[in-house]
KEKE-3310 file (N, C-alpha, C; in steps of 0.2 Angstrom, whole numbers, plus 5000, padded with zeros to 4 digits):
npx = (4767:4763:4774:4782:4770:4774:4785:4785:4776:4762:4745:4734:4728:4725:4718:4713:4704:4702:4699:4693:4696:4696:4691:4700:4713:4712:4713:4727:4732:4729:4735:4747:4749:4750:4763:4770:4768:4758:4743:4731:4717:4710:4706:4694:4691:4685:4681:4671:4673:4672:4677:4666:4674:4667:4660:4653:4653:4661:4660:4659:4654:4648:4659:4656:4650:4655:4669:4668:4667:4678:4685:4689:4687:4674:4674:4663:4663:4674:4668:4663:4676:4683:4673:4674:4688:4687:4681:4688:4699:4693:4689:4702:4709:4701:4693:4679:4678:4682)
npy = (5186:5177:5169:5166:5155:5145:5142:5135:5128:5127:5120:5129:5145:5157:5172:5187:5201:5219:5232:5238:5232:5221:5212:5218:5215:5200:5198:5204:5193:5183:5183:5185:5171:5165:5168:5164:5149:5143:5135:5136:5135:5150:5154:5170:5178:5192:5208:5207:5220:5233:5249:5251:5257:5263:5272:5285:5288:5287:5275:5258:5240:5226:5211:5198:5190:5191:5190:5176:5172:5176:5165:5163:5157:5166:5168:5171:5168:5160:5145:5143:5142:5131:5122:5122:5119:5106:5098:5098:5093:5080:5078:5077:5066:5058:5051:5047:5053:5067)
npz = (5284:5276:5271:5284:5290:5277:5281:5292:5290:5290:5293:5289:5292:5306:5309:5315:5316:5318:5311:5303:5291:5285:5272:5265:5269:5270:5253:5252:5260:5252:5239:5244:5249:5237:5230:5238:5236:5243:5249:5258:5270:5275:5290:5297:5310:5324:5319:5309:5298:5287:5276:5263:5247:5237:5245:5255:5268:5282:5289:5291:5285:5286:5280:5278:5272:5257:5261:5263:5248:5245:5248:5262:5276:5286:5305:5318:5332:5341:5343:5331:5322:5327:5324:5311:5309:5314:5303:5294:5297:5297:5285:5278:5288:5281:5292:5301:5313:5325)
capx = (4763:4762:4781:4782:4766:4777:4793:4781:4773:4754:4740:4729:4731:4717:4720:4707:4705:4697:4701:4689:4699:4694:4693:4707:4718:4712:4716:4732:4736:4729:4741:4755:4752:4751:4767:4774:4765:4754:4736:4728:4713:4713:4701:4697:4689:4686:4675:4674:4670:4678:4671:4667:4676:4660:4656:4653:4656:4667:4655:4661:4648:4651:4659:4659:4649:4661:4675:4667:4667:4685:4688:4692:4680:4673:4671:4661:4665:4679:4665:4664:4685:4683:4671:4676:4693:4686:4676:4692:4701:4688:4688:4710:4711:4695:4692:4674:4675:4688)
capy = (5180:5169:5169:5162:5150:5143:5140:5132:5121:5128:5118:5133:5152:5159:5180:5191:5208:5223:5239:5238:5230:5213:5208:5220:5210:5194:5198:5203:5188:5177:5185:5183:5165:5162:5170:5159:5144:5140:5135:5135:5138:5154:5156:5175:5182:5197:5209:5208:5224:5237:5256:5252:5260:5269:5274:5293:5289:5282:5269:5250:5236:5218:5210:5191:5185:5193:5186:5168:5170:5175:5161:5165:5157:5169:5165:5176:5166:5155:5141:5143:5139:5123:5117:5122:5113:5098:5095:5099:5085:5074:5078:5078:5063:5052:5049:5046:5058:5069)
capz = (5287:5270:5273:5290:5287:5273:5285:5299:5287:5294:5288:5292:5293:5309:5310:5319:5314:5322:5311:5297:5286:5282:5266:5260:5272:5264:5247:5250:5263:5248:5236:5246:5249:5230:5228:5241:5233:5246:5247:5264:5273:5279:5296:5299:5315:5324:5318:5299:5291:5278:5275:5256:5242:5234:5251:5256:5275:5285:5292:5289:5284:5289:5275:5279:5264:5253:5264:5262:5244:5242:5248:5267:5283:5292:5310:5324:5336:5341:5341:5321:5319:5330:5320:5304:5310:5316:5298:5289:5300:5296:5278:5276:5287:5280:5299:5304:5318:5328)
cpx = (4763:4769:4782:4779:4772:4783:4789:4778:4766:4751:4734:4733:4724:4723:4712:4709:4699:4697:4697:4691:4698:4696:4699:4712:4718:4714:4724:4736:4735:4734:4747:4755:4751:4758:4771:4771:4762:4748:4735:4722:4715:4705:4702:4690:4688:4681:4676:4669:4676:4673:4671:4669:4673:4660:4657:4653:4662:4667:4657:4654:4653:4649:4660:4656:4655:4667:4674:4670:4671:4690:4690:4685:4681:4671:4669:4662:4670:4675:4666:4671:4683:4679:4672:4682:4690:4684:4683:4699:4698:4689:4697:4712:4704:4693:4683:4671:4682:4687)
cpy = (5174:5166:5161:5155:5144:5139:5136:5128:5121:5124:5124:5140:5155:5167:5181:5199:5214:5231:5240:5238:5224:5211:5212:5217:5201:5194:5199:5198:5184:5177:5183:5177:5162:5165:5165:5151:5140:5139:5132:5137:5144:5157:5166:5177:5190:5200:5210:5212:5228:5241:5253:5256:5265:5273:5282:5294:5285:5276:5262:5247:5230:5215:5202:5187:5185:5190:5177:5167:5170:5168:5159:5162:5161:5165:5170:5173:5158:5145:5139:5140:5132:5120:5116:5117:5106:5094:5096:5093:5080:5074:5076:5071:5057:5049:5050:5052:5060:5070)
cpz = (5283:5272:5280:5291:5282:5278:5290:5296:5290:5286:5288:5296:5299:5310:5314:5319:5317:5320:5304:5291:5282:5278:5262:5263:5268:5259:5245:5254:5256:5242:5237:5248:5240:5228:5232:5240:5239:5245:5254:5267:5276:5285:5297:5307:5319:5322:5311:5295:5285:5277:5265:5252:5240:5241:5253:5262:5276:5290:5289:5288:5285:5279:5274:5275:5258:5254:5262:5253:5240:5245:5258:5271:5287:5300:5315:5327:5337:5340:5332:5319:5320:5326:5315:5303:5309:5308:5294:5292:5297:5289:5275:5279:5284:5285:5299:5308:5321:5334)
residu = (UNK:UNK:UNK:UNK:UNK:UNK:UNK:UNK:UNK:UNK:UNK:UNK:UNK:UNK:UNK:UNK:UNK:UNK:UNK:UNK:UNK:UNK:UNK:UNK:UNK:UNK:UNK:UNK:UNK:UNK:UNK:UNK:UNK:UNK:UNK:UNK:UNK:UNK:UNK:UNK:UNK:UNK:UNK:UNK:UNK:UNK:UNK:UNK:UNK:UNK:UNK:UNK:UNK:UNK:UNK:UNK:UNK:UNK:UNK:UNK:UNK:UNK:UNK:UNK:UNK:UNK:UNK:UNK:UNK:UNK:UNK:UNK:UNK:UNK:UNK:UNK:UNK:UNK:UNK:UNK:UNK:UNK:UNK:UNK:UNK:UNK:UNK:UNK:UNK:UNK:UNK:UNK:UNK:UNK:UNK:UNK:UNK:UNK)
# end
């Protein structure tokens, strides 16, 4: 994915994940775009959990602060990107409004 991204010249990486993986996919997307020497936002959606490591079941938890703090936007709903985009417009072109 970093790969590709890199050849397309994305300003913005948006994924959507639904298998209780979350933030382990973020880590090693974020990996792989520092390998490919990229730096981009990366939007993730979907349902964002992950069974913890420690954990004695096999029951996921929502792991979307964690996700934020690596760096990654969570978004529950496709409203959350749209915004997040638009403020990231606003802020890359110094534009007023989008």
């Amino acid at each position: 994915l970093a790969q590709k991204a890199r050849a397309a010249g994305a300003d913005f990486i948006a994924i959507s994940t639904y298998n209780g993986v979350a933030l382990e996919f973020i880590h090693r997307l974020q990996r792989s775009l520092a390998d490919a020497g990229m730096t981009v936002p990366i939007f993730i959606g979907g349902k964002l959990n992950q069974v913890p490591d420690a954990s004695n079941t096999s029951l996921p938890v929502d792991v979307s602060a964690e996700l934020r703090r690596a760096g990654a936007i969570p978004c529950h709903q496709i409203a959350d990107m749209l915004s997040s985009l638009a403020t990231l417009a606003r802020e890359t072109s110094g534009a007023g409004t989008v």
